[in-house]
C-alpha positions in Angstrom: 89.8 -157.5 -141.2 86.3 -156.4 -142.4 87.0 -152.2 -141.3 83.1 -152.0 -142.6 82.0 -154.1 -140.1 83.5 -153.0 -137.0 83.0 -149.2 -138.4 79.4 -150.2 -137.9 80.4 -152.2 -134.5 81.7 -148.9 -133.4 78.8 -146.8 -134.2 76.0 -149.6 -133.2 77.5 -149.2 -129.6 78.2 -145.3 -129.7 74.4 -145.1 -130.8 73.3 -147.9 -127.9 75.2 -145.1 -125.5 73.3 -142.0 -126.8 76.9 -140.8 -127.7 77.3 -138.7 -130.6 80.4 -139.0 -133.2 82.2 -135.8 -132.0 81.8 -137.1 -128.2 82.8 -140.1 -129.1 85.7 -138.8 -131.2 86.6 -136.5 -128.1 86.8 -139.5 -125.8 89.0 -141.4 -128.0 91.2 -138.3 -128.7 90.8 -138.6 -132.6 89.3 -135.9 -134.8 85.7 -135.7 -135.6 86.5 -136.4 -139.3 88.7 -139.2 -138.7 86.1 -140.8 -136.4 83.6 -140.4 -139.7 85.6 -142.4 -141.6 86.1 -145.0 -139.0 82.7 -145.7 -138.8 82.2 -145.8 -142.6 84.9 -148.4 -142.8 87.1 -146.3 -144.9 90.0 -145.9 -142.4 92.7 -148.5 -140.8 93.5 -147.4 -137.0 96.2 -148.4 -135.2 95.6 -150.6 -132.1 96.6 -147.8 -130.0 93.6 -146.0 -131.6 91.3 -149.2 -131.6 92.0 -149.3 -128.1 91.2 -145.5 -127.0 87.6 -146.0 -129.0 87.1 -149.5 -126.6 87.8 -147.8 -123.4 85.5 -144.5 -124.5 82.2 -147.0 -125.3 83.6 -149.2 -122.1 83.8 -152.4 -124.1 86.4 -154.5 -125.0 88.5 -155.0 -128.4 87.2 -158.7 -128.5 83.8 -157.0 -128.3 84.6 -154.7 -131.0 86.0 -157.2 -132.8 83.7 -160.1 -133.1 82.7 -161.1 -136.5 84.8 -158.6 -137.8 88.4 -160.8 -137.8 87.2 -163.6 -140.2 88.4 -166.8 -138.9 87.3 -169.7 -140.8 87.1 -173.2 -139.3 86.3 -171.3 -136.0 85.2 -174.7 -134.3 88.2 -176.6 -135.2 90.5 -173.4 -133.6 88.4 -174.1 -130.5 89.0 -177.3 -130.2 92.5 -176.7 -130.5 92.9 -174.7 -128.2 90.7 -176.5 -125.6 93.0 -179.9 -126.3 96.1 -177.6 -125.5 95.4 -175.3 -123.0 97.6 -176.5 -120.1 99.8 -177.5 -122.1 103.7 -176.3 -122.2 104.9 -174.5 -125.1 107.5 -177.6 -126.0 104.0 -180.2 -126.0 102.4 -177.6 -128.1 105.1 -177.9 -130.7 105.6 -181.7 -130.4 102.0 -181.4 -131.5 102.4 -179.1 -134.6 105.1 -181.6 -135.2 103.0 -184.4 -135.1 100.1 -183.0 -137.6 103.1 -182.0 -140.2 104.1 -185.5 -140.0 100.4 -186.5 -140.6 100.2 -184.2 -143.5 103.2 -185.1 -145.1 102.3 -188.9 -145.4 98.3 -187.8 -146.6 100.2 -185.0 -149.3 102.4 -188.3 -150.7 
């Protein structure tokens, strides 16, 4: 996870709210220092943390999230997950199954 780029995530959408960093840091019951280094990128947070700063800029973690998580192949993970969204857990992995299979012939 890029903490840069959701540091300035966090601070693009405490700035949109007219919030400054010790409200902010007051909402999300950190310290004011802490909540500097957040936004600078120079601090991990625990999700517990991550969560508290969501809820105190009323977004969600997603929101805070995007383009932060760096997922390559993003298209192909969608359309994975549209081909087996109602499907069970045991189809799911009958699926997997399937693709090592596939790869295991293409590796030989």
């Amino acid at each position: 996870m890029d903490n840069v780029k959701l540091g300035k995530r966090i601070r693009e959408e405490r700035l949109r709210l007219g919030l400054t960093q010790e409200d902010l840091a007051e909402y999300s019951n950190i310290s004011l220092t802490y909540m500097g280094r957040v936004e600078r990128g120079e601090r991990n947070m625990t999700v517990k943390t991550l969560v508290n700063i969501a809820n105190a800029l009323g977004v969600t973690i997603d929101y805070l999230l995007d383009s932060v998580v760096n997922i390559k192949d993003d298209n192909l993970i969608k359309q994975w997950l549209q081909l087996t969204h109602n499907r069970s857990d045991k189809e799911k992995k009958m699926a997997i199954d399937v693709i090592k299979v596939m790869f295991g012939h293409l590796d030989s």
